[in-house]
mmCIF file of the N, C-alpha and C atoms, coordinates in Angstrom:
data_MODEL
# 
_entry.id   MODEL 
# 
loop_
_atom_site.group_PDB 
_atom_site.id 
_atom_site.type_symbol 
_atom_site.label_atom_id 
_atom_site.label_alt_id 
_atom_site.label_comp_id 
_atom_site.label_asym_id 
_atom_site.label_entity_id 
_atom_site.label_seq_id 
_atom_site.pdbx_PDB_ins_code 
_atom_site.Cartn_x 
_atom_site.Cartn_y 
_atom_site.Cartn_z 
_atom_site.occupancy 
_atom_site.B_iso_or_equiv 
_atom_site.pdbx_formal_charge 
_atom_site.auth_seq_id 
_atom_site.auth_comp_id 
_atom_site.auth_asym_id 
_atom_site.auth_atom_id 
_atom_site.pdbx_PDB_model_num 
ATOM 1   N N  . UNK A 1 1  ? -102.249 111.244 73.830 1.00 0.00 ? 1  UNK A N  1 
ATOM 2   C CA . UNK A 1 1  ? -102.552 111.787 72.534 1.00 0.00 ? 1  UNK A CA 1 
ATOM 3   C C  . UNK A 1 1  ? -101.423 111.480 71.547 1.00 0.00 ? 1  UNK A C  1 
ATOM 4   N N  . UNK A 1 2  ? -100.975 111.402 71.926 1.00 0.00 ? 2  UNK A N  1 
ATOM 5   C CA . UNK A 1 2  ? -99.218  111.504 71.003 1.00 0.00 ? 2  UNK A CA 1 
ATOM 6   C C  . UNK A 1 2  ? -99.121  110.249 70.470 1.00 0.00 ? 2  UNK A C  1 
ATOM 7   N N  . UNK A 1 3  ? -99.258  108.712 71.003 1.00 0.00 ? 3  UNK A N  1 
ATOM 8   C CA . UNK A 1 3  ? -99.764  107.576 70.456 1.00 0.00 ? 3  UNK A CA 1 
ATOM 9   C C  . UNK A 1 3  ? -100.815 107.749 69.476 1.00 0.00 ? 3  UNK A C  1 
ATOM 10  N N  . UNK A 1 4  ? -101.778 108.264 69.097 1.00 0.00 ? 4  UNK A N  1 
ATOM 11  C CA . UNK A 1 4  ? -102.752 108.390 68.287 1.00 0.00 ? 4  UNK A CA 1 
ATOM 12  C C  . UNK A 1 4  ? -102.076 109.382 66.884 1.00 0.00 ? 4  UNK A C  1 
ATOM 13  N N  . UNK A 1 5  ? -101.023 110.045 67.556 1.00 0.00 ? 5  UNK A N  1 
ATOM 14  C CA . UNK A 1 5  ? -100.526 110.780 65.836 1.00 0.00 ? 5  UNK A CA 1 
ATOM 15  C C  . UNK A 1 5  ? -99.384  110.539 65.760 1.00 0.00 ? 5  UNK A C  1 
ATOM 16  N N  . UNK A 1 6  ? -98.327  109.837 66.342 1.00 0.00 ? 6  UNK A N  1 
ATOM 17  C CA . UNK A 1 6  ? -97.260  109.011 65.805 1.00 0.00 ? 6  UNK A CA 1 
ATOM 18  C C  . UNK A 1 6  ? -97.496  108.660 63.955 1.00 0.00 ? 6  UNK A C  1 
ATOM 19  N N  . UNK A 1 7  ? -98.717  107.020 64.598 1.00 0.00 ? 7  UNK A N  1 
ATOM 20  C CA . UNK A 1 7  ? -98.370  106.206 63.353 1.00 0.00 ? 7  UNK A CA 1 
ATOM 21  C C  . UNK A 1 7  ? -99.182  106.799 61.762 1.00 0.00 ? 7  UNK A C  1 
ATOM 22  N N  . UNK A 1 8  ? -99.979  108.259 62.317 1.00 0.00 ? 8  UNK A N  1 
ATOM 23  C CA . UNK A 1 8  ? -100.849 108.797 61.055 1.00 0.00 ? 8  UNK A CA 1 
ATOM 24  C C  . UNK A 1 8  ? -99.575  109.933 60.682 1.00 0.00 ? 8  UNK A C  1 
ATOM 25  N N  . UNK A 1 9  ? -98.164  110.011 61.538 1.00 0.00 ? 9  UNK A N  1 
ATOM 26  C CA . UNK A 1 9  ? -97.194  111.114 61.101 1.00 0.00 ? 9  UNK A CA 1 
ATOM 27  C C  . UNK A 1 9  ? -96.094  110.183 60.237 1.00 0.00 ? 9  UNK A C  1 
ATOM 28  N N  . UNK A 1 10 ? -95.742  109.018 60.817 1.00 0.00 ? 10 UNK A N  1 
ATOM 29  C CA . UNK A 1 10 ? -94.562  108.429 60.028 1.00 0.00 ? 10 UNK A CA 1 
ATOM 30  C C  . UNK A 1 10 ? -94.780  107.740 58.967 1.00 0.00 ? 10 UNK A C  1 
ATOM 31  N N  . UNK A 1 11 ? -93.876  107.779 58.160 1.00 0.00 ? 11 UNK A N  1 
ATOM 32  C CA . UNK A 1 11 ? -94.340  106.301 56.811 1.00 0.00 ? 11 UNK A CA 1 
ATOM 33  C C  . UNK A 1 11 ? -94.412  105.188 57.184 1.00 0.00 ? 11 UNK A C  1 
ATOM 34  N N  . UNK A 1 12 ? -95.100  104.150 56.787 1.00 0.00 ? 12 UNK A N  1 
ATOM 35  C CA . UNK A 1 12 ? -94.634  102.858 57.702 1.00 0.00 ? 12 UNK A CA 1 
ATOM 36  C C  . UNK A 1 12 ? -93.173  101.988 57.710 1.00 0.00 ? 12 UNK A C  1 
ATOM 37  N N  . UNK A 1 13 ? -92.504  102.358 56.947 1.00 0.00 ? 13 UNK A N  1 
ATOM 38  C CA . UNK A 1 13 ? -91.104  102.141 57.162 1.00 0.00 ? 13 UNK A CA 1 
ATOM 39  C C  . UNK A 1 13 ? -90.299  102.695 58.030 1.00 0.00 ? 13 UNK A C  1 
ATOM 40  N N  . UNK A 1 14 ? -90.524  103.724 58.653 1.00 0.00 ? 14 UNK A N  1 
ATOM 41  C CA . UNK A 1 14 ? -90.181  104.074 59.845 1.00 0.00 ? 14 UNK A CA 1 
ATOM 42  C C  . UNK A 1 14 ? -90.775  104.210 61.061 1.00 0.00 ? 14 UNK A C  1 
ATOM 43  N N  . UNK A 1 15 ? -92.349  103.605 61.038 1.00 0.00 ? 15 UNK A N  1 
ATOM 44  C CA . UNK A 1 15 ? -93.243  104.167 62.055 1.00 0.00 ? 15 UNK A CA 1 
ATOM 45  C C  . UNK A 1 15 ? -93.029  103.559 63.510 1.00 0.00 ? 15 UNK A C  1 
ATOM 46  N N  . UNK A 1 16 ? -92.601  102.296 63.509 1.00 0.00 ? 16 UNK A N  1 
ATOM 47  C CA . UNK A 1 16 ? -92.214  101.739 64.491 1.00 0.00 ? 16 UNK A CA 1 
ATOM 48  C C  . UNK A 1 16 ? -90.845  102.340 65.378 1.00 0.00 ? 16 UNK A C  1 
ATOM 49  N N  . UNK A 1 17 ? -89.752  103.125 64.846 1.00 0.00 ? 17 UNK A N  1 
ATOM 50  C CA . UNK A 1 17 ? -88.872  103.774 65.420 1.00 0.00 ? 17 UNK A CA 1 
ATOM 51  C C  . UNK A 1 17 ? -89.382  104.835 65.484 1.00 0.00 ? 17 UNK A C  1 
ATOM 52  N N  . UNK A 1 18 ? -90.124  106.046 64.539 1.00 0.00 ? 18 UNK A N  1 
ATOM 53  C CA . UNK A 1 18 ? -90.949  107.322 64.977 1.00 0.00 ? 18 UNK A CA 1 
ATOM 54  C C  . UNK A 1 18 ? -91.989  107.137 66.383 1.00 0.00 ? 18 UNK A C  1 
ATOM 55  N N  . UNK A 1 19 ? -92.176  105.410 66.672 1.00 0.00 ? 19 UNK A N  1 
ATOM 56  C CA . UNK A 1 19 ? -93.046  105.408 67.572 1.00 0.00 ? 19 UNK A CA 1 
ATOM 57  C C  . UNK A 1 19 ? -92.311  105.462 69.073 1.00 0.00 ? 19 UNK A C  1 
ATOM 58  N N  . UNK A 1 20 ? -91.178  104.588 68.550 1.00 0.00 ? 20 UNK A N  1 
ATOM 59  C CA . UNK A 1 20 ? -90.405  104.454 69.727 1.00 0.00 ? 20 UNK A CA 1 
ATOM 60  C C  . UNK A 1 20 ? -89.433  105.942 70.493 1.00 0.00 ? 20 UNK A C  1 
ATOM 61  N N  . UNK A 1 21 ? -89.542  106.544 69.200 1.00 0.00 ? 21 UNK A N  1 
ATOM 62  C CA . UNK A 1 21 ? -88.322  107.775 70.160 1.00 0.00 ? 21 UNK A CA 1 
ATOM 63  C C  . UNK A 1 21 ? -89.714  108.364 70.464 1.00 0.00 ? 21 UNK A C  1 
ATOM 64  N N  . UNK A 1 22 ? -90.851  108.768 70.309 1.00 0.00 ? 22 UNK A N  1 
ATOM 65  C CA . UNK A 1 22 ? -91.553  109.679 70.672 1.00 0.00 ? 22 UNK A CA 1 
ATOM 66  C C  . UNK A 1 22 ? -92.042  109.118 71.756 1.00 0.00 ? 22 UNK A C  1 
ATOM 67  N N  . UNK A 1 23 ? -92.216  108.011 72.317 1.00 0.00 ? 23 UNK A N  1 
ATOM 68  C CA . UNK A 1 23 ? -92.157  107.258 73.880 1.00 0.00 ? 23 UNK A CA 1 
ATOM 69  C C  . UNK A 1 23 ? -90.647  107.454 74.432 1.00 0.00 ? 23 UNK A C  1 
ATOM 70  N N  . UNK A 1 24 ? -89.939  107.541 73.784 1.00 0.00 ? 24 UNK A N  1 
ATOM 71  C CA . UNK A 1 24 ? -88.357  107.844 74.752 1.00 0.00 ? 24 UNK A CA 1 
ATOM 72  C C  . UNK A 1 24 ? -88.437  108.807 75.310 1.00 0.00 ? 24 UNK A C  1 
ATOM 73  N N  . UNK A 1 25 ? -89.040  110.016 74.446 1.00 0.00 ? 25 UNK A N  1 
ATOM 74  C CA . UNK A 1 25 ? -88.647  111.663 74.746 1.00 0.00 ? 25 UNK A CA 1 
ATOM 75  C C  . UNK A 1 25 ? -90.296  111.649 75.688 1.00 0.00 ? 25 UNK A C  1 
ATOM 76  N N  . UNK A 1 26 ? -91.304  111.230 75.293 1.00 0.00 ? 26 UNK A N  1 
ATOM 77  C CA . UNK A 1 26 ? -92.200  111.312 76.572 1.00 0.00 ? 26 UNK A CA 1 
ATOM 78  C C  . UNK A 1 26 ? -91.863  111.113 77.877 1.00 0.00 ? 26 UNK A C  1 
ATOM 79  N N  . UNK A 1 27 ? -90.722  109.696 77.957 1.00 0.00 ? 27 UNK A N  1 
ATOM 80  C CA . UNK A 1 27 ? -90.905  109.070 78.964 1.00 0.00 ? 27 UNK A CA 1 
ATOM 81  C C  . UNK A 1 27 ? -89.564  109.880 79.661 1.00 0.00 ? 27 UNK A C  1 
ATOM 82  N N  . UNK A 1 28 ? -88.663  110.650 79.502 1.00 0.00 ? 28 UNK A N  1 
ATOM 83  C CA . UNK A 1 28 ? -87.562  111.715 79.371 1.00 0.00 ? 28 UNK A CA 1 
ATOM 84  C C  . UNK A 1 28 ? -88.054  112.969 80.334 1.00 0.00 ? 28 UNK A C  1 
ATOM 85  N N  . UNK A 1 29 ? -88.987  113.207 79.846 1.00 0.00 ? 29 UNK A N  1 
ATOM 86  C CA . UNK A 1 29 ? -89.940  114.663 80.283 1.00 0.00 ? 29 UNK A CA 1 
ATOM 87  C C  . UNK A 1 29 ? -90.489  113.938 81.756 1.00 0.00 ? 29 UNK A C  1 
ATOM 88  N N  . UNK A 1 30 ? -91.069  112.797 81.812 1.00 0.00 ? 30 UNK A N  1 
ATOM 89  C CA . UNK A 1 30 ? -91.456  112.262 83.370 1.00 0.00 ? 30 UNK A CA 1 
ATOM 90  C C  . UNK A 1 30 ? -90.531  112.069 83.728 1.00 0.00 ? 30 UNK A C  1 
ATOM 91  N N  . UNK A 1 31 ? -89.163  112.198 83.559 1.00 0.00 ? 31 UNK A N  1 
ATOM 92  C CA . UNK A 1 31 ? -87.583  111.673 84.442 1.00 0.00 ? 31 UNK A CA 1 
ATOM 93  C C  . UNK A 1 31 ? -88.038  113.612 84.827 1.00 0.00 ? 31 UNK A C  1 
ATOM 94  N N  . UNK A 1 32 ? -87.383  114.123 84.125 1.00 0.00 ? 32 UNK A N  1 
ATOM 95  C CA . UNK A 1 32 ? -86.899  115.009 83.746 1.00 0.00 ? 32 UNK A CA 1 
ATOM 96  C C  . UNK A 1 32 ? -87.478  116.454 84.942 1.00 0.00 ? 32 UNK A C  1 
ATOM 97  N N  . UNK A 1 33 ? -88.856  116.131 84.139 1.00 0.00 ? 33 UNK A N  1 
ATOM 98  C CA . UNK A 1 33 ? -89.956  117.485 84.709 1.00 0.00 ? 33 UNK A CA 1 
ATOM 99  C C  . UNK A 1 33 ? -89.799  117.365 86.465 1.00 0.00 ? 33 UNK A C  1 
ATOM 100 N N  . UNK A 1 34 ? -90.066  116.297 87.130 1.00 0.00 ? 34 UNK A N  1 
ATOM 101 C CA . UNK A 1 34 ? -90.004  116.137 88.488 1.00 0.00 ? 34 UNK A CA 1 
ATOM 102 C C  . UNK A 1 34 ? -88.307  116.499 88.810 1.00 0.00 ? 34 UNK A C  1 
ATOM 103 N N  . UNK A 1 35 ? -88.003  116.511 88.904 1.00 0.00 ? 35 UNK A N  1 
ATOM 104 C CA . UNK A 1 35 ? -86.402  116.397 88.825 1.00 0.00 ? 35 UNK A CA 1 
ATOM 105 C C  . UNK A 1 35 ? -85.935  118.198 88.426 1.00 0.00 ? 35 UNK A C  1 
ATOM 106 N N  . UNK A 1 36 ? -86.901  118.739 87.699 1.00 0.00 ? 36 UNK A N  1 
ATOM 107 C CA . UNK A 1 36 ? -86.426  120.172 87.434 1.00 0.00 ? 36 UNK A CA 1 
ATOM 108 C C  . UNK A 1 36 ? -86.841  120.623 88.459 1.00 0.00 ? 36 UNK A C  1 
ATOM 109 N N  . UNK A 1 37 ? -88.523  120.029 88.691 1.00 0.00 ? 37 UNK A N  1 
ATOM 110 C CA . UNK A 1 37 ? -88.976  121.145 90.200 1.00 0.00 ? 37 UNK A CA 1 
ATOM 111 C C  . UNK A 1 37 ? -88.413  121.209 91.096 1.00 0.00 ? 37 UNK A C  1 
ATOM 112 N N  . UNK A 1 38 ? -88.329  119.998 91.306 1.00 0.00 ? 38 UNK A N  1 
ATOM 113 C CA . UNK A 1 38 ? -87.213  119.546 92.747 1.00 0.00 ? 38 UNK A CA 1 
ATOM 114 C C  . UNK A 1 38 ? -86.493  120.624 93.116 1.00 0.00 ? 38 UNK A C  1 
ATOM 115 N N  . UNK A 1 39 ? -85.169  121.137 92.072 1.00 0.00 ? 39 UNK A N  1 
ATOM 116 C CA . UNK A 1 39 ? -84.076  122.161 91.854 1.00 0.00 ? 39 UNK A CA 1 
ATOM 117 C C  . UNK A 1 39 ? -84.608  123.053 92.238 1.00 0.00 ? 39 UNK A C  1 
ATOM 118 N N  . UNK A 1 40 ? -86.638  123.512 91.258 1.00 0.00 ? 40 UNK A N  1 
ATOM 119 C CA . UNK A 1 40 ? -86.660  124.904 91.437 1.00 0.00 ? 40 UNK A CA 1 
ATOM 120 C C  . UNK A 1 40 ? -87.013  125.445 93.204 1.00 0.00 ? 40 UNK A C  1 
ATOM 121 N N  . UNK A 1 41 ? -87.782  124.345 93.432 1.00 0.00 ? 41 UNK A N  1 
ATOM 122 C CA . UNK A 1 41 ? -88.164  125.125 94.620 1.00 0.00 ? 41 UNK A CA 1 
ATOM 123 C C  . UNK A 1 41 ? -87.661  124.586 95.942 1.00 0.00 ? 41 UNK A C  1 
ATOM 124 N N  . UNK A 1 42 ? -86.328  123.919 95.397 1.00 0.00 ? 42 UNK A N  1 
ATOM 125 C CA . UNK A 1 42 ? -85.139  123.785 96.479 1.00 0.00 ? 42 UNK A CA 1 
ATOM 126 C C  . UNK A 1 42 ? -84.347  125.528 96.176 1.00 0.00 ? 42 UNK A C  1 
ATOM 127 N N  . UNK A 1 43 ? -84.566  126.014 95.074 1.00 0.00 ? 43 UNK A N  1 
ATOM 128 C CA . UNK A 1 43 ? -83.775  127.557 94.832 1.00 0.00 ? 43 UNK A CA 1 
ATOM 129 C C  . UNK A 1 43 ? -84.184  128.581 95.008 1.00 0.00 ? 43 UNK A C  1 
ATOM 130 N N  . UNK A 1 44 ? -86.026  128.229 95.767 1.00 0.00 ? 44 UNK A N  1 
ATOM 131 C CA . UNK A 1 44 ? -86.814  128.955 96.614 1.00 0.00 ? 44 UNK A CA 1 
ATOM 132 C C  . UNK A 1 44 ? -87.617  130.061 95.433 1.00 0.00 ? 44 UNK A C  1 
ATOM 133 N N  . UNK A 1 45 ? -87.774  129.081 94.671 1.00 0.00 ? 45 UNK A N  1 
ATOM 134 C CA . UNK A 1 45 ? -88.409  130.205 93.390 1.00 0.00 ? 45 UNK A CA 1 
ATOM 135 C C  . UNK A 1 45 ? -89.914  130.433 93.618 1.00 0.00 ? 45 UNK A C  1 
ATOM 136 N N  . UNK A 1 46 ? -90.489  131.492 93.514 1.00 0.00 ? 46 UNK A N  1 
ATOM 137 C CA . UNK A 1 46 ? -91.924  131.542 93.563 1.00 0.00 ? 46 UNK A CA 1 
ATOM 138 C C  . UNK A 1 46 ? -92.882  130.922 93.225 1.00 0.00 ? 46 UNK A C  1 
ATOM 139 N N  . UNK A 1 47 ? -94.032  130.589 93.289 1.00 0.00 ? 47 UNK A N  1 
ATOM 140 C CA . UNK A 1 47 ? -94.763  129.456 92.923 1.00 0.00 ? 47 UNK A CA 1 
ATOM 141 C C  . UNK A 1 47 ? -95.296  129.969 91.209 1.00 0.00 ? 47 UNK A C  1 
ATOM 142 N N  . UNK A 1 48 ? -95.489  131.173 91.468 1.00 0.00 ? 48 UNK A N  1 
ATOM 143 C CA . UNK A 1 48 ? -95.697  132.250 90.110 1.00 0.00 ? 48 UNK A CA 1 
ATOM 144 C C  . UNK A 1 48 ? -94.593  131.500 89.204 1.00 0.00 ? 48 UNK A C  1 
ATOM 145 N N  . UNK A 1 49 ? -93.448  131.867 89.407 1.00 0.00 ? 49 UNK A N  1 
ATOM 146 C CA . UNK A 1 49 ? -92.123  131.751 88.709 1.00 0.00 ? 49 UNK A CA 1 
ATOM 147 C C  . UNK A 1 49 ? -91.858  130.547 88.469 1.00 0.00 ? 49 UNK A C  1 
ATOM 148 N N  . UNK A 1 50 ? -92.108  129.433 89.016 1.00 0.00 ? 50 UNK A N  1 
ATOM 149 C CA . UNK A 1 50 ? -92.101  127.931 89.206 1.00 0.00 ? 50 UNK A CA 1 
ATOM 150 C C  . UNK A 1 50 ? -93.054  127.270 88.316 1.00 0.00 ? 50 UNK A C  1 
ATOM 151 N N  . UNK A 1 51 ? -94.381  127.878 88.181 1.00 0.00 ? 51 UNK A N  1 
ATOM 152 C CA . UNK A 1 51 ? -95.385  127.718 87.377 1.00 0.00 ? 51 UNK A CA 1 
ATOM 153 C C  . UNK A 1 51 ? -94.791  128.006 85.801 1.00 0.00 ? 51 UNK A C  1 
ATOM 154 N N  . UNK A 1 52 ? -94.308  128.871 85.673 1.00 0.00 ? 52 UNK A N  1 
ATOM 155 C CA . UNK A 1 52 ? -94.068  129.784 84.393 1.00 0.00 ? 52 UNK A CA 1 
ATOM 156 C C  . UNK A 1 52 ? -93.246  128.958 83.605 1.00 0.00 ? 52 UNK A C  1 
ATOM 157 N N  . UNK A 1 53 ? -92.241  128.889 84.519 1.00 0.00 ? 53 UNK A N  1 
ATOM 158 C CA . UNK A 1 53 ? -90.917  128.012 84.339 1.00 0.00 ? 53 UNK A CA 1 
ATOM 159 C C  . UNK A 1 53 ? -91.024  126.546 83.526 1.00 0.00 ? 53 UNK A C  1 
ATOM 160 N N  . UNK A 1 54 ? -92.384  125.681 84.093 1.00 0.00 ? 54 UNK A N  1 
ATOM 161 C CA . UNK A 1 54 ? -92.638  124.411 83.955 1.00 0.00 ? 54 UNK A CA 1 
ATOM 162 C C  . UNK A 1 54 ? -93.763  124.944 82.571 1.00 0.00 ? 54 UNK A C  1 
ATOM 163 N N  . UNK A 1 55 ? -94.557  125.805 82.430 1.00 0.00 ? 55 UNK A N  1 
ATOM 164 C CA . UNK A 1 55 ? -95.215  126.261 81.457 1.00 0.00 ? 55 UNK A CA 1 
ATOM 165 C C  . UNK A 1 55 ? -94.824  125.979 79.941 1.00 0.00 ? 55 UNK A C  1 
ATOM 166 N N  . UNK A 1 56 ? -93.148  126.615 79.711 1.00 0.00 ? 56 UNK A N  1 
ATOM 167 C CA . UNK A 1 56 ? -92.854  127.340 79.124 1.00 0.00 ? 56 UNK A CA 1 
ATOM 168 C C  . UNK A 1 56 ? -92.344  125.459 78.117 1.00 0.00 ? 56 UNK A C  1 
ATOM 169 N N  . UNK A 1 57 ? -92.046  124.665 78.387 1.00 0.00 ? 57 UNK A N  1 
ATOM 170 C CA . UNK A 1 57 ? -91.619  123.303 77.790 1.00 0.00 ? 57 UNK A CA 1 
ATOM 171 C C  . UNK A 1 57 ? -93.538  122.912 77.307 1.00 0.00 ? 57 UNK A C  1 
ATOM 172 N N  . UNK A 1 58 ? -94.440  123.177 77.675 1.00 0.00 ? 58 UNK A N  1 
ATOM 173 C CA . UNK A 1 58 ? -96.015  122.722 77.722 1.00 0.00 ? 58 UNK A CA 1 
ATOM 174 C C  . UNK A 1 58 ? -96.280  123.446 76.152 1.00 0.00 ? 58 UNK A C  1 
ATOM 175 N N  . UNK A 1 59 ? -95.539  124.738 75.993 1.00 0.00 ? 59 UNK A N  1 
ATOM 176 C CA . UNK A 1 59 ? -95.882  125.972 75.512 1.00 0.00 ? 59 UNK A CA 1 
ATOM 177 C C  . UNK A 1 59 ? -95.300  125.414 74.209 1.00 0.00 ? 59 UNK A C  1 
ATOM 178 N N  . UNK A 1 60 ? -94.255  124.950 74.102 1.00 0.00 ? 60 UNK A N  1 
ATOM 179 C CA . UNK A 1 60 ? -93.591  125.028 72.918 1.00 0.00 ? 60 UNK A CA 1 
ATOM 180 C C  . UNK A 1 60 ? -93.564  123.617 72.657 1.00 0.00 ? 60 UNK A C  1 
ATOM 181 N N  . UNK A 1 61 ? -94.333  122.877 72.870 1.00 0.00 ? 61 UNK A N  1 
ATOM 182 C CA . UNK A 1 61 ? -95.002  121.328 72.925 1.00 0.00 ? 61 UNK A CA 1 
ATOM 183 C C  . UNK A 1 61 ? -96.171  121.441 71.731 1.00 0.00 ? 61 UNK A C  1 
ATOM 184 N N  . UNK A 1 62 ? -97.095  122.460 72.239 1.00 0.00 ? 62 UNK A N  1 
ATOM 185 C CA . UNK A 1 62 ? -98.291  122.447 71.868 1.00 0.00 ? 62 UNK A CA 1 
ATOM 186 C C  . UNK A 1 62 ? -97.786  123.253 70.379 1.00 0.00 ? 62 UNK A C  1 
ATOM 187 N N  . UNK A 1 63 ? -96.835  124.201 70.354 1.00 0.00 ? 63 UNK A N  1 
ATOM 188 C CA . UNK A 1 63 ? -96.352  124.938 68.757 1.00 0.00 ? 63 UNK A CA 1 
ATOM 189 C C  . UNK A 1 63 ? -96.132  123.803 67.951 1.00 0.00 ? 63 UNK A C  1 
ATOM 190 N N  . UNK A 1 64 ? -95.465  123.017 68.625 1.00 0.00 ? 64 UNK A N  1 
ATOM 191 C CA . UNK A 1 64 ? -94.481  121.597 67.506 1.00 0.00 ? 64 UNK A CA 1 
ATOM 192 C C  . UNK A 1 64 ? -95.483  120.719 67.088 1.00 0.00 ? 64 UNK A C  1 
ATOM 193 N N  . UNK A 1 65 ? -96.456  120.642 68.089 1.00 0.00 ? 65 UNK A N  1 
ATOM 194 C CA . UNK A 1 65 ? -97.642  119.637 67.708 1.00 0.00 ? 65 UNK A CA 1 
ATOM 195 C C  . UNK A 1 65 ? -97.937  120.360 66.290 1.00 0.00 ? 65 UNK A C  1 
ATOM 196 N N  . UNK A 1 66 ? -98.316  121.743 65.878 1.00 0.00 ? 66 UNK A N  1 
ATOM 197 C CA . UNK A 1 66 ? -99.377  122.607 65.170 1.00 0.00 ? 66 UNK A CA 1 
ATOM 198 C C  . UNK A 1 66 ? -98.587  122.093 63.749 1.00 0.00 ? 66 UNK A C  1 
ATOM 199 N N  . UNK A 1 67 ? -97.091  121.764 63.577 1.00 0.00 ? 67 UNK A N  1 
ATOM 200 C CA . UNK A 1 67 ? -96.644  121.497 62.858 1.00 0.00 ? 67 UNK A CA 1 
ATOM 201 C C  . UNK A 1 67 ? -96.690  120.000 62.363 1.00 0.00 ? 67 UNK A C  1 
ATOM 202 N N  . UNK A 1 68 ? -97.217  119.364 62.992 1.00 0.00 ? 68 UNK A N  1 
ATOM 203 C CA . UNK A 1 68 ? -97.123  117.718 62.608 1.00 0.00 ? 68 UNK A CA 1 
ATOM 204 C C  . UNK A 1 68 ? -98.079  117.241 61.359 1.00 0.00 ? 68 UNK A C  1 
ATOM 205 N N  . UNK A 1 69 ? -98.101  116.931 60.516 1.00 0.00 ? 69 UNK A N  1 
ATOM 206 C CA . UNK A 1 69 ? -98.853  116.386 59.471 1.00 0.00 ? 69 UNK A CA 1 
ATOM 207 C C  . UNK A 1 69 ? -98.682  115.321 59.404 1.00 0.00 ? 69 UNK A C  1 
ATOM 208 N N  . UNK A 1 70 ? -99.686  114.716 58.881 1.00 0.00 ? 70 UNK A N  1 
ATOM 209 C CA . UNK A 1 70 ? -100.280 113.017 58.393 1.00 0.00 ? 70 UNK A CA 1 
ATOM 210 C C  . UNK A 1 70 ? -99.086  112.826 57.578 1.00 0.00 ? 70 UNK A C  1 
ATOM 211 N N  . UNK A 1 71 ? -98.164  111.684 57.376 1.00 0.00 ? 71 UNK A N  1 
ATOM 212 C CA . UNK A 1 71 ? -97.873  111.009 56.313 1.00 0.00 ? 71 UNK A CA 1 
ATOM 213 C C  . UNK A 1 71 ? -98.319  110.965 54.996 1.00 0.00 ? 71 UNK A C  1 
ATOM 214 N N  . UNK A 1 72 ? -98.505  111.587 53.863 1.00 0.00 ? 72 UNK A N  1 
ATOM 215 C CA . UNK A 1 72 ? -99.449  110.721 53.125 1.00 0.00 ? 72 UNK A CA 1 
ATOM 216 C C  . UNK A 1 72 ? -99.066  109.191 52.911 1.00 0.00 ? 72 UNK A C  1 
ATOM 217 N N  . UNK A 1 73 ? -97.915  108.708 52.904 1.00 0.00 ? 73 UNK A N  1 
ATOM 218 C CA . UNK A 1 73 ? -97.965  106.966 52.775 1.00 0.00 ? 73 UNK A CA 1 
ATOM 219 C C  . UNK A 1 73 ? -98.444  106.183 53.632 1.00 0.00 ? 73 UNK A C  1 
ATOM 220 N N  . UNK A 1 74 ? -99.170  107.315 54.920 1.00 0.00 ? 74 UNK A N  1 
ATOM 221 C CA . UNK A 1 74 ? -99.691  106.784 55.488 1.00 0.00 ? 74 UNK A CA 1 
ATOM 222 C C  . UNK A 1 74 ? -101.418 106.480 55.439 1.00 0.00 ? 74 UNK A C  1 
ATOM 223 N N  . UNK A 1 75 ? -101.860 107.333 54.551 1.00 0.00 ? 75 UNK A N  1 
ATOM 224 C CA . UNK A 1 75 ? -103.200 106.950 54.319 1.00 0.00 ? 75 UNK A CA 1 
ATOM 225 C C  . UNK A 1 75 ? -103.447 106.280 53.539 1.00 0.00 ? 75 UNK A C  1 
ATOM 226 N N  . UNK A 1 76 ? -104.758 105.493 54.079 1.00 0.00 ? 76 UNK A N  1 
ATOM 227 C CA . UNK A 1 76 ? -104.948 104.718 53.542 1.00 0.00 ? 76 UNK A CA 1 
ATOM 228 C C  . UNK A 1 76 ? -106.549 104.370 52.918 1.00 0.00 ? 76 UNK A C  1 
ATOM 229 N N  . UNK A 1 77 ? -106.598 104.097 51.480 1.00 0.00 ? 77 UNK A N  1 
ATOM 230 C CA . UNK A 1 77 ? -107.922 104.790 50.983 1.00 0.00 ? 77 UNK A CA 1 
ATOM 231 C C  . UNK A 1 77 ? -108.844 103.643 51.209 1.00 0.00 ? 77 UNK A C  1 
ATOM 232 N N  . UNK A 1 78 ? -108.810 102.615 52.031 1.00 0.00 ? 78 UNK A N  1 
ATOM 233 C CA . UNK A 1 78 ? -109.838 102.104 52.466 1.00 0.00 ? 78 UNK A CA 1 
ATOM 234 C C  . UNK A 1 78 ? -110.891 102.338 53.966 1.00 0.00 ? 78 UNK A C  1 
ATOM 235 N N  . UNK A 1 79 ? -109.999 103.027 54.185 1.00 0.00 ? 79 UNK A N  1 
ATOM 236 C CA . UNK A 1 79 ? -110.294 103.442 55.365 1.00 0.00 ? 79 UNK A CA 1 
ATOM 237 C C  . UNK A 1 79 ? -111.085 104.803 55.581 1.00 0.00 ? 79 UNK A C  1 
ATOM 238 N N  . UNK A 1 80 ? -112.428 104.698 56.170 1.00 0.00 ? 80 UNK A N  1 
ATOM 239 C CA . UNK A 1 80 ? -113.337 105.592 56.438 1.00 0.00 ? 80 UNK A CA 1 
ATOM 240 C C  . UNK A 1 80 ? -112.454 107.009 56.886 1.00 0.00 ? 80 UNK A C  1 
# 
């Protein structure tokens, strides 16, 4: 999804680097997320608590999305 509102969020003078860090920090979270569980339930955390834990980055993903708006230099009035 995040490919699809990149290039309708950046101007096109920057859209190609707005495109690229938002594949960095995606691709960050797949290092990242496996690599936290690992820790958690090597620290014997509950599956409840383990769940919650991994939730809580999903949670405040979906807030930041609510904030993203179109560019306007990015629209474009030929376009349906």
């Amino acid at each position: 999804m995040l490919y699809a509102i990149v290039p309708e969020t950046f101007p096109p003078a920057i859209r190609t680097t707005g495109t690229g860090w938002a594949m960095s920090v995606g691709r960050l979270g797949a290092v990242a997320g496996p690599s936290l569980a690992g820790v958690l339930i090597q620290a014997g955390w509950s599956r409840a608590a383990y769940f919650a834990a991994l939730g809580v980055p999903m949670l405040l993903a979906a807030v930041c999305l609510r904030w993203i708006t179109p560019s306007r230099a990015s629209a474009d009035p030929g376009r349906p």
